[in-house]
Each structure stands twice: as structure tokens, then as C-alpha cells.
C-alpha positions in Angstrom: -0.6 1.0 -21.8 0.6 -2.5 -22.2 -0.8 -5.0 -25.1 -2.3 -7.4 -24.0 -1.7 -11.2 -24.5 -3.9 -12.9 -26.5 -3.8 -16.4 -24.1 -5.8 -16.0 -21.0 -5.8 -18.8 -18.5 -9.1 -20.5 -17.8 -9.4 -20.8 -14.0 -7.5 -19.1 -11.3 -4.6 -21.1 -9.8 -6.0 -22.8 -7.1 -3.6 -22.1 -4.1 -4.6 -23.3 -0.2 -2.5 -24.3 2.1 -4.0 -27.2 4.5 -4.0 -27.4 7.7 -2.3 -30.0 9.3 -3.8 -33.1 10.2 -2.3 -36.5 11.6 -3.0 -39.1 8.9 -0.8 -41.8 10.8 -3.4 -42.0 13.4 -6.2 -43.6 12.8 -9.1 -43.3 14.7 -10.3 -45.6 17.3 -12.7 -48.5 16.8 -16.1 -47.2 17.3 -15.0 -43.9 16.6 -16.2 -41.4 13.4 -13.4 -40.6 11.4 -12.3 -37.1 11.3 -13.5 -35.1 9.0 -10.4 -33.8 6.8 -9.0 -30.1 7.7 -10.6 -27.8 5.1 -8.1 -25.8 2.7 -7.2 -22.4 3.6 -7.9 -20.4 0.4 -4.6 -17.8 0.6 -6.4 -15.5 -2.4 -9.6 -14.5 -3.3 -10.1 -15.2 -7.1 -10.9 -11.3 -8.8 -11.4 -11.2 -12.4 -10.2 -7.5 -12.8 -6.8 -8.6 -11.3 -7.1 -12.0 -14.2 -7.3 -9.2 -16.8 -4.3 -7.3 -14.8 -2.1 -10.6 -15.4 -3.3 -11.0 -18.7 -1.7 -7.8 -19.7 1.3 -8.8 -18.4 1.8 -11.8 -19.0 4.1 -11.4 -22.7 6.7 -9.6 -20.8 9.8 -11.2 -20.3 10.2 -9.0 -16.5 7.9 -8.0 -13.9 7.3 -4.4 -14.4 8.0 -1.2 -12.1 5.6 -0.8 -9.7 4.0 2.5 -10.8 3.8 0.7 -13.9 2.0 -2.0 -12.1 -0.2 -0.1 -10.5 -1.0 1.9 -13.4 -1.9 -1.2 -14.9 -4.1 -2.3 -12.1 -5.7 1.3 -12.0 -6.5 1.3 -15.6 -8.3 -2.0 -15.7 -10.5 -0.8 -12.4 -8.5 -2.4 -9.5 -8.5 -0.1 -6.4 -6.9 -2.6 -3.7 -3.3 -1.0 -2.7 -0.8 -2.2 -2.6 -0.5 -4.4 -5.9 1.6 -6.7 -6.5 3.1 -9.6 -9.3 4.8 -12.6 -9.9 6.3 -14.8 -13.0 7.0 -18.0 -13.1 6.5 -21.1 -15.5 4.1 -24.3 -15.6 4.5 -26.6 -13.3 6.0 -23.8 -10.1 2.7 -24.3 -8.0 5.1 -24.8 -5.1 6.9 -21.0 -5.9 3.7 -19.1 -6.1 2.2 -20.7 -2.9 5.1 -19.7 -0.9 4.9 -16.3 -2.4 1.2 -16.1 -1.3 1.9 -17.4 2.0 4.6 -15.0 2.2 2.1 -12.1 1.4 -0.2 -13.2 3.6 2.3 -13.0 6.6 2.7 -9.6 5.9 -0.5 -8.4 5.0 -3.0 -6.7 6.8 -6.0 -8.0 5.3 -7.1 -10.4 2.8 -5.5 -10.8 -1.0 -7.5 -10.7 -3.7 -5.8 -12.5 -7.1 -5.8 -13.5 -10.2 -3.8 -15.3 -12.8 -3.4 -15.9 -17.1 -0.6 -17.3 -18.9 1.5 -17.1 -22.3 2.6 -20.0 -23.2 4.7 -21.5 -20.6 4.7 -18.0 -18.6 2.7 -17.9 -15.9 1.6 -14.2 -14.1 -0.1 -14.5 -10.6 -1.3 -10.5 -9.8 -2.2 -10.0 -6.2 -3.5 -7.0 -4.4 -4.6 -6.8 -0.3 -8.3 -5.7 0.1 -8.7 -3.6 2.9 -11.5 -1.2 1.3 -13.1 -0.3 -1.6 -13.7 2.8 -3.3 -16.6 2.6 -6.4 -17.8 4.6 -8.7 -21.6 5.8 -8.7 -22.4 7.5 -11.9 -19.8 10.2 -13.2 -19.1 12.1 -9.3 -20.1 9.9 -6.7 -18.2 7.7 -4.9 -19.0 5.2 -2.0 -16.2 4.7 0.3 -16.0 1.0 2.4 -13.6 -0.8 4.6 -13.3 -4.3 6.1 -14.1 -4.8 9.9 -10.6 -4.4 11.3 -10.0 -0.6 10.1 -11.5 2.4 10.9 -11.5 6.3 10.7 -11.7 6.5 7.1 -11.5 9.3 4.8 -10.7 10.3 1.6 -8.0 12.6 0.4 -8.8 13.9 -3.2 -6.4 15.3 -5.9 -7.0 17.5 -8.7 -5.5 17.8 -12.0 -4.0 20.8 -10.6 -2.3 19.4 -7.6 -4.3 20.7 -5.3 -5.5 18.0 -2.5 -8.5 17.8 0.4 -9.3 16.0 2.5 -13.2 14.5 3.3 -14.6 12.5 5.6 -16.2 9.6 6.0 -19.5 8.9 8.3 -20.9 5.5 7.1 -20.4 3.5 10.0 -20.2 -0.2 9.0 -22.0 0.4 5.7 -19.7 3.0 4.5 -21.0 6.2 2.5 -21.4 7.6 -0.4 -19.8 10.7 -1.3 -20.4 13.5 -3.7 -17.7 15.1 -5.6 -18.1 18.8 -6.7 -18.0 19.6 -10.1 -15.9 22.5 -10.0 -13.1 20.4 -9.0 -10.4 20.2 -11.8 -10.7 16.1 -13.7 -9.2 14.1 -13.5 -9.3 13.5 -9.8 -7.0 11.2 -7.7 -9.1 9.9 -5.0 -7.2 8.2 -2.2 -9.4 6.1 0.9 -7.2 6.2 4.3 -8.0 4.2 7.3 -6.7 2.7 10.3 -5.8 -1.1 10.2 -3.7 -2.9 12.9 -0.8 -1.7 11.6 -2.1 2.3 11.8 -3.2 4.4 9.5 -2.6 3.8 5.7 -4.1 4.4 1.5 -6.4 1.4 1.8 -8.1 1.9 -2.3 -7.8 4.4 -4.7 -9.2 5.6 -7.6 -9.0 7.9 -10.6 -12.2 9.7 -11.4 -11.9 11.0 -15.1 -9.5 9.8 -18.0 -6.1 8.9 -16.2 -3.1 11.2 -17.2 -1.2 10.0 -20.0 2.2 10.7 -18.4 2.7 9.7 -15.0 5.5 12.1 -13.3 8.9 9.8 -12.7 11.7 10.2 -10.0 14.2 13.3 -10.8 17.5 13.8 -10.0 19.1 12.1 -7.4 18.3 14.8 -4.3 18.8 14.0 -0.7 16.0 13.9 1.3 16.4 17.2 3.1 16.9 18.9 -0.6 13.7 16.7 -1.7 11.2 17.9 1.1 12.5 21.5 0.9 11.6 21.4 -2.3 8.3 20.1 -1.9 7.5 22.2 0.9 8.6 25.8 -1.3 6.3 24.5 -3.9 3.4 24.2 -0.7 4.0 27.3 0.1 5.4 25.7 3.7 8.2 26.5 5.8 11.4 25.1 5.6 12.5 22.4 8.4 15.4 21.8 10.5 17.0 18.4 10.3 16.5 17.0 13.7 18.9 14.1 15.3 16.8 13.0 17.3 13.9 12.6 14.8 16.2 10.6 12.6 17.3 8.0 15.2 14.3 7.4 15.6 13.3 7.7 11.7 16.4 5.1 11.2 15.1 2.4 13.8 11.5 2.8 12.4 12.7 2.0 8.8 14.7 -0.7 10.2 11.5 -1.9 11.5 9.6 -1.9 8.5 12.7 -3.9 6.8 12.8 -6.8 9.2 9.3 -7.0 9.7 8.5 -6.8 6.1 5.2 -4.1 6.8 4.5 -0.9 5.8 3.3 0.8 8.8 3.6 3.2 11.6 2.6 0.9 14.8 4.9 -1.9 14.2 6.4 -2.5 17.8 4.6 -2.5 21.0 5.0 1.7 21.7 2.6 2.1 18.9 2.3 5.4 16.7 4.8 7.9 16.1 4.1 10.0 18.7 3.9 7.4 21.2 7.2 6.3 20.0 9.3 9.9 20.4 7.7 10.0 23.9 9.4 6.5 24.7 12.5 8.7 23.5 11.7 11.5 25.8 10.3 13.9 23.2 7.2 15.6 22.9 5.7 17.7 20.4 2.8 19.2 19.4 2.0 17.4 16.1 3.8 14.6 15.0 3.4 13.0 11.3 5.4 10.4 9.1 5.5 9.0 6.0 6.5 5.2 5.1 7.5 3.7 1.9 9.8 1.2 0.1 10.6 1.1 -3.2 14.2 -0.5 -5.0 16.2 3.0 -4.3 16.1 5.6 -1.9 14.8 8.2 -4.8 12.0 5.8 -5.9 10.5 5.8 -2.2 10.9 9.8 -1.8 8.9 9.2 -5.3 6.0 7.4 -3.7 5.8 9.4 -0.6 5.5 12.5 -3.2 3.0 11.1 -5.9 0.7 10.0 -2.5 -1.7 12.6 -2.0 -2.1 11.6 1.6 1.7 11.7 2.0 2.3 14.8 0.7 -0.3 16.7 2.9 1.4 14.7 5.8 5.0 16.3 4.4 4.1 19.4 3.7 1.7 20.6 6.6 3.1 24.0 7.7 2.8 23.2 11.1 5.7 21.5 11.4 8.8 22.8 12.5 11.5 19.5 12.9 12.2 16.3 10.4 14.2 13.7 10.6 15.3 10.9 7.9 15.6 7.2 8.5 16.9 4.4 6.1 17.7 0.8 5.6 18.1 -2.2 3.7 15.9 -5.1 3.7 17.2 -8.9 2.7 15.9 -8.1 -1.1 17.4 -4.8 -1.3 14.8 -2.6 -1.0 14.8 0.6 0.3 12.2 1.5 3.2 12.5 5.2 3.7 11.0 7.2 6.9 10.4 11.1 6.8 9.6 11.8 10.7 8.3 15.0 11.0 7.2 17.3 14.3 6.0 21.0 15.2 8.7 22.3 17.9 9.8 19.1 19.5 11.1 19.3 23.1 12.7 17.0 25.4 10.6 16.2 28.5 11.6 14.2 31.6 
């Protein structure tokens, strides 16, 4: 766990970006004068996410992600994805634009907070699409924000064994109990629909988290990877599908320009929806998203996921393909397409 800093920062940094309004013309004589445009708060302030930044805010680096989110996870933050940035005094410009930038790619609203070290200054932002809290020692009640739906909850056990449970709350969410006989500590993952499809909205671990989180290994290709995977699943092996991976390689080329992680990014929509544009149907379809800094690092995500890795190792499936690309940072978004007999179709 990291140490964390001894100087907190008072008040969150207050970030808005204002609307803009014409202050070279004045109003007319007689008339009110218009009321100035209100600030558009880019963050919602969260104290967890202050005492996130507070942790990190010695270090001379921003830390690997699963680092970050461990970080995050261990202070009580369930928002996903998590994110951080460090500057220096006087950079308000630098962390607005990062906001903003945030903001043009995120789904729902940031949540954020902020501390400092000396000079150093550590903004921690997370998007809040749901939330997944604790009621007592084996209850959980499951939320999300107006613009998802179809939630459920995919749940982990120290074993590695995953199911999946539904969600009937309506607007309210529910509450949800977890058996006891189900090996702590448990990974609990809340999935739901948002404009950009389905996707881990919170998460939570329910018991003492694991001292050592698993790390990438090896340097497998992808095929080698999900074979792998799937043995361990007790699942069939796939065949490596061109088709899937053309259109596995212009999905993550997708999610690289656009900057979101998602499976309706252009106007076809899902993943089946988009092989049927390429003349292929199939009787279930799946795929798994993710960027990370190397190709190994996203296969690393997909498989640490516990909604991922049901979605990858389903035994229905018969086909996969494997997309790549680069975006302008250098990041890796990696696309496992998957699909049970796929056919062409006129």
C-alpha cells in the first residue's frame, strides 16, 4: 500500500469552464443586464478520491493503473475507470484541459479530488456511472445513473470462480444478498448499459483485498493467451477467424481515434450489428475492449475483469478474432471479437 503524504490540500481545485458570453456588447438602454453564464463544474468534489491523491501525492510518477486502482479500491472508491494527474502550483490551465479532455470522453459525470506535497499537485478523477455499497458484512445495493440500464453484477471468489446476478431495482436500484458459502474475499463487478454499450460501471471488494495482485506474464500472443485461458475454463479451443479480426482491427482503431472504451462507437451499433454490416451472422457474438500501455497489459485487464473473462471464455463460442492499434499517446487498445459458428449471409 502506498504511504501516505503528510500535506493534504484544503479545498478541492476549483475547475469550471464558462460558458461563453459576449462582454463587448452591452445591453440596450432600458434593458436588464444579462445575468452572467454560470460555471460549468467539470468534477464533482469526492473526499475518498482527496484521500486517493493524498496517497499519491510524494511520488515523483503517476503510478500503473492497477496500482491506481488498487489505491482507489482500498480507500473505498468504486467509480471505474480511475484516473490521475501531476502537476505543480500554479498549472490550473493543465489540469482544466485534462478535465475537459475527460469529460469529452466520458460517459457520465467525474467525480474528483485533489491534495498536494509541496509544490506537487495530484488531481485523482474517476467517472460515476453507478454505485455499488456495502450494507453490513454481505449485502450490497447496486445503483446506476439515468442514462444506463440492464444492470447486473458479476461476482468473483477467492477461488476464481465467477456468477453472474441480476439486478431488479428499477430506478431505485436493489439490494442484494451475498451467500455465505461463497469463498472471501469476493470481487464484485456492476455491469450496465450506457450510450456507449455495455461496460464495469463500480466495483467492489467484499472482504480483506488480496495482498498480491496477479501481474502480466510472459509476453504471449493473443491466440496463445485466450487458449490458455479457455483450457484453464474448461472451454474449447477457437479458431482464429479473418474476418472476426478485420473487424476486431477497425473496432480498436475506433476506440483509439475516438478516445472511448466501448462496443457501440459508430452508427452500426453493437458487435453483432456490426459483423452483420460485414455480412456475417452468428449465433452469439461477444467482445472484450481494453487499453492499457502494451499489448500484454490490455490482455491483462481483459483477464483480471471478471465480466471479461466470462465474456472470453463462454464455451459457446466457436470463432475469434484479434484487433489492435495505436492511439496518439501510445496506448494500446486491444479487441478480442468472439462468435459461435459464424457464417456468411447475403
Amino acid at each position: 500500500m502506498l504511504r501516505k503524504s503528510i500535506f493534504l490540500c484544503a479545498m478541492l481545485l476549483a475547475v469550471h469552464a464558462t460558458a461563453g458570453a459576449d462582454t463587448d456588447n452591452p445591453p440596450a438602454a432600458g434593458e436588464p443586464a444579462a445575468k452572467p453564464a454560470k460555471p460549468e463544474r467539470l468534477c464533482i468534489k469526492s473526499t475518498q478520491l482527496e484521500g486517493v491523491a493524498s496517497q499519491l501525492a510524494h511520488l515523483q510518477h503517476i503510478p500503473p493503473s492497477p496500482e491506481l486502482i488498487r489505491t482507489a479500491r482500498e480507500a473505498g472508491v468504486d467509480a471505474n475507470p480511475v484516473y490521475a494527474k501531476f502537476g505543480v502550483t500554479g498549472e490550473f490551465d493543465s489540469f482544466k484541459t485534462w478535465l475537459e479532455d475527460l469529460n469529452e470522453t466520458a460517459d457520465a459525470p467525474l467525480i474528483c479530488g485533489r491534495a498536494r506535497s509541496g509544490q506537487r499537485i495530484v488531481l485523482v478523477a474517476a467517472v460515476r456511472a453507478g454505485a455499488l455499497k456495502l450494507v453490513g458484512k454481505n449485502r450490497l445495493h447496486a445503483e446506476v445513473i439515468e442514462d444506463f440500464r440492464d444492470p447486473y453484477l458479476v461476482v468473483r471468489d477467492s477461488k476464481g470462480s465467477s456468477r453472474r446476478i441480476a439486478v431488479d431495482g428499477g430506478a431505485y436500484g436493489a439490494t442484494i444478498s451475498l451467500p455465505l458459502e461463497w469463498d472471501r474475499p469476493l470481487f464484485v463487478q456492476l455491469v450496465a448499459t450506457g450510450p456507449s454499450g455495455p461496460r464495469p460501471v463500480a466495483e467492489r471488494w467484499v472482504g480483506k483485498i488480496p495482498e498480491g495482485e496477479s501481474t502480466p506474464r510472459g509476453s504471449r500472443s493473443p491466440e496463445a493467451w485466450l487458449m490458455q485461458l479457455r483450457r484453464a475454463a474448461g472451454a474449447r479451443s477457437l479458431r482464429s477467424n479473418r474476418l472476426l479480426t478485420q473487424e476486431a482491427t477497425s473496432h480498436a482503431r475506433m476506440v483509439c481515434e475516438s478516445g472511448k472504451l466501448g462496443h457501440e462507437l459508430d452508427p452500426y451499433g453493437d458487435p453483432e450489428a456490426r459483423l452483420l454490416k460485414r455480412g456475417i451472422e452468428a449465433r452469439v457474438v461477444g467482445e472484450a475492449v481494453a487499453r492499457a500501455a502494451t499489448m500484454r497489459e490490455a490482455l491483462h485487464v481483459i483477464e483480471d475483469s471478471p465480466s471479461h473473462r466470462m465474456t472470453v471464455t463462454d464455451p459457446r463460442f466457436t470463432d475469434a478474432g484479434y484487433g489492435k492499434a495505436q492511439d496518439e499517446r501510445g496506448r494500446t487498445c486491444a479487441v478480442v471479437l468472439l462468435a459461435s459458428w459464424p457464417r456468411k449471409v447475403p
